[in-house]
C-alpha positions, 0 to 999 in steps of 0.5 A, spaced: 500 500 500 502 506 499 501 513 502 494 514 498 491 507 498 492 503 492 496 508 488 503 505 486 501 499 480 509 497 481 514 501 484 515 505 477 509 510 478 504 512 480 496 510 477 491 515 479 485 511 479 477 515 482 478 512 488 486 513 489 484 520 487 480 522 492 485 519 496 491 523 494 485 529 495 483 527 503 490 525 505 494 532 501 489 537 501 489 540 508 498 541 507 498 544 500 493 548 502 496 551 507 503 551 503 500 555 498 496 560 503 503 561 506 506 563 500 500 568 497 496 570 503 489 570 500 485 564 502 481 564 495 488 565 490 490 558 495 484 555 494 485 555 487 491 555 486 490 547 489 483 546 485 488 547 479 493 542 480 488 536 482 484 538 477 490 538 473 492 530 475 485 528 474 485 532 466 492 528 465 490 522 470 491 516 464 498 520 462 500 522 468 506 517 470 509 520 477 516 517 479 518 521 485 513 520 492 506 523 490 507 528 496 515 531 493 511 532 487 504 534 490 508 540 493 513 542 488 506 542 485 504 547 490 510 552 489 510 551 481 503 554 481 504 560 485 510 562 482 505 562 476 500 566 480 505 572 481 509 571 474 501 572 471 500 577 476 506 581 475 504 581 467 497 583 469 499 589 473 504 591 467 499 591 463 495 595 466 498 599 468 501 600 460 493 600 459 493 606 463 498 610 462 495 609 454 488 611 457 492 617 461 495 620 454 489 618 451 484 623 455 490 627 456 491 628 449 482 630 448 483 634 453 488 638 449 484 637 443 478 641 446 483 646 448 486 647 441 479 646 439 476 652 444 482 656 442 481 656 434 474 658 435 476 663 439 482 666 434 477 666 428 472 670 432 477 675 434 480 675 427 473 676 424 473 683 428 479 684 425 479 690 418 478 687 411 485 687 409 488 685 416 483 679 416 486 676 409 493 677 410 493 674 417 489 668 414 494 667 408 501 667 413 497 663 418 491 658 415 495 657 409 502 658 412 505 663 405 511 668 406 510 675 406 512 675 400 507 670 397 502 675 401 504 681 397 504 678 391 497 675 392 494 681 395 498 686 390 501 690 396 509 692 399 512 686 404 513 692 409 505 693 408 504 685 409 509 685 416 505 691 419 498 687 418 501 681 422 503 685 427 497 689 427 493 682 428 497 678 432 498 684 437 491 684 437 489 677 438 494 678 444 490 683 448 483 679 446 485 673 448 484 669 454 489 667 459 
C-alpha cells in the first residue's frame, strides 16, 4: 500500500485511479493548502491555486506517470503554481498599468484637443473683428502658412505693408485673448 491507498501499480509510478484520487485529495489537501496560503496570503488565490493542480492530475490522470513520492511532487506542485500566480500577476499589473498610462495620454491628449479646439474658435472670432485687409493677410501667413512675400504678391501690396498687418493682428489677438 502506499501513502494514498492503492496508488503505486509497481514501484515505477504512480496510477491515479477515482478512488486513489480522492485519496491523494483527503490525505494532501489540508498541507498544500496551507503551503500555498503561506506563500500568497489570500485564502481564495490558495484555494485555487490547489483546485488547479488536482484538477490538473485528474485532466492528465491516464498520462500522468509520477516517479518521485506523490507528496515531493504534490508540493513542488504547490510552489510551481504560485510562482505562476505572481509571474501572471506581475504581467497583469504591467499591463495595466501600460493600459493606463495609454488611457492617461489618451484623455490627456482630448483634453488638449478641446483646448486647441476652444482656442481656434476663439482666434477666428477675434480675427473676424479684425479690418478687411488685416483679416486676409493674417489668414494667408497663418491658415495657409505663405511668406510675406507670397502675401504681397497675392494681395498686390509692399512686404513692409504685409509685416505691419501681422503685427497689427497678432498684437491684437494678444490683448483679446484669454489667459
Amino acid at each position: 500500500m502506499s501513502e494514498a491507498g492503492s496508488v503505486i501499480k509497481d514501484d515505477l509510478y504512480f496510477i491515479i485511479s477515482d478512488d486513489s484520487f480522492a485519496a491523494l485529495y483527503k490525505r494532501y489537501w489540508k498541507d498544500m493548502f496551507a503551503l500555498s496560503f503561506y506563500y500568497l496570503q489570500d485564502e481564495e488565490d490558495a484555494k485555487e491555486c490547489i483546485q488547479d493542480i488536482f484538477k490538473s492530475i485528474w485532466e492528465r490522470r491516464d498520462k500522468l506517470k509520477i516517479t518521485d513520492p506523490i507528496s515531493n511532487y504534490l508540493f513542488r506542485s504547490v510552489k510551481l503554481k504560485v510562482a505562476e500566480h505572481y509571474r501572471r500577476k506581475i504581467n497583469h499589473e504591467k499591463h495595466l498599468g501600460k493600459i493606463i498610462s495609454f488611457t492617461d495620454q489618451m484623455d490627456h491628449s482630448t483634453e488638449q484637443t478641446i483646448l486647441f479646439n476652444d482656442l481656434k474658435a476663439e482666434i477666428s472670432k477675434l480675427v473676424d473683428n479684425l479690418p478687411p485687409q488685416c483679416q486676409k493677410v493674417y489668414i494667408l501667413s497663418r491658415e495657409h502658412w505663405l511668406h510675406n512675400n507670397e502675401i504681397a504678391a497675392h494681395l498686390v501690396i509692399s512686404e513692409k505693408t504685409v509685416k505691419n498687418h501681422l503685427t497689427k493682428a497678432l498684437s491684437f489677438l494678444k490683448t483679446h485673448l484669454p489667459e
